[in-house]
N, C-alpha and C positions, 0 to 999 in steps of 0.2 A: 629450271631445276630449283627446287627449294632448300632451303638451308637445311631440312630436314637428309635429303637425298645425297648431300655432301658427305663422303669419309675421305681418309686421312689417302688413299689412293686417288682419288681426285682430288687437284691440286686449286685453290678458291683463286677463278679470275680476276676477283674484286683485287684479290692485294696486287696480282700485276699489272693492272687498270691503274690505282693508285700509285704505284712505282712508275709510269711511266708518263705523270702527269704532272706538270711543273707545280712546286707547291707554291702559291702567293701564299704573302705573308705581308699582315697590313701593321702598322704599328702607330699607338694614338699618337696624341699630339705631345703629352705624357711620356709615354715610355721613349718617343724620338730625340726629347730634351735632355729625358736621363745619356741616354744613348750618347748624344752628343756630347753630354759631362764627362763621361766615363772614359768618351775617345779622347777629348781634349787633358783631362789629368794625367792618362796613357801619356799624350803626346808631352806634354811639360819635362815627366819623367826623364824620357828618351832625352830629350833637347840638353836637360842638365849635365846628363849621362855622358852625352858628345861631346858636348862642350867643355866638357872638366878635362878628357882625354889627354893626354899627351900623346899618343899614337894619332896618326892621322886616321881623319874616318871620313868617306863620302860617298854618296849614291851616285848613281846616275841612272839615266832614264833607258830603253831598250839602245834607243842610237846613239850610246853611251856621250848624253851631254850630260854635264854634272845637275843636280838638281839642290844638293845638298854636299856643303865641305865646312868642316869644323876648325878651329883657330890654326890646329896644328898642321893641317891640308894646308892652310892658307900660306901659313909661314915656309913650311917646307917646301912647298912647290912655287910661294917665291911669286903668286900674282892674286891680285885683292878679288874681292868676291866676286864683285861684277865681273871681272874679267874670267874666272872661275864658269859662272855661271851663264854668261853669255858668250860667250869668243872660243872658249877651249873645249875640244873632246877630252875626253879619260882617257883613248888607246892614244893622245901627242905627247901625254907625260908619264903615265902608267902602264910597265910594263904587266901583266896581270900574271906575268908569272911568277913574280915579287913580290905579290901582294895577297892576302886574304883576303877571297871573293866567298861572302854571305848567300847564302842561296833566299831570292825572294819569290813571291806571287808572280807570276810570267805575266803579269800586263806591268808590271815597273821591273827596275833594270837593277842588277846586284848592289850590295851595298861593299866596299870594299876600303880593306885596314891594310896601311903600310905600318911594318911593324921594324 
C-alpha cells in the first residue's frame, strides 16, 4: 500500500514498527565527556548537599546495605563508615517506620532521612 492509499481510517504500521523497536542511541566521544561533566557537577552538588545536613541521610542498596551515610548517620548511629558501609544492614538499626524513605529508580535501593 502506498502512502498515497493511507487515510486517517487506516492506521500507518510504520509508526507501530518503530514503537516497538528498541531505539539505540549512539553518543560521540564529545557529547559522552559533556555527559560525564554534567553527571559529575550533578553529583558534587548532592555530596555538599548531604553533607552539610544535620538530618541524617543514607541510601542503601536493594538488600538494604548502606552504600552511602552522611556525618550525621554516622554520629548518630554511633559506628564509623567502614563499619556503616561494610558490616551493617539498614533494617539492624533503622526502623523505616521512623524514618523518610525517598522513592528511587528500582535497580538502587531508597535513599532514607531520620528526622
Amino acid at each position: 500500500m502506498g502512502n498515497e492509499d493511507k487515510t486517517k481510517e487506516q492506521p500507518v504500521d510504520e509508526t507501530d514498527k518503530l514503537c516497538q523497536c528498541p531505539v539505540e542511541m549512539k553518543l560521540s566521544e564529545t557529547e559522552c565527556r559533556e555527559a560525564e561533566k554534567a553527571l559529575w557537577k550533578s553529583e558534587k552538588k548532592y555530596l555538599v548537599i548531604a553533607k552539610a545536613l544535620s538530618d541524617t541521610l543514607c541510601q542503601c542498596e536493594l538488600e538494604r546495605r548502606f552504600i552511602y551515610a552522611n556525618e550525621a548517620a554516622i554520629y548518630v548511629f554511633g559506628y564509623s563508615m567502614d563499619e556503616l558501609l561494610y558490616s551493617i544492614r539498614v533494617d539492624e538499626i533503622v526502623d523505616e517506620k521512623d524514618a523518610i524513605v525517598l522513592p528511587c529508580p528500582p535497580q538502587t535501593g531508597p535513599v532514607i532521612m531520620l528526622v
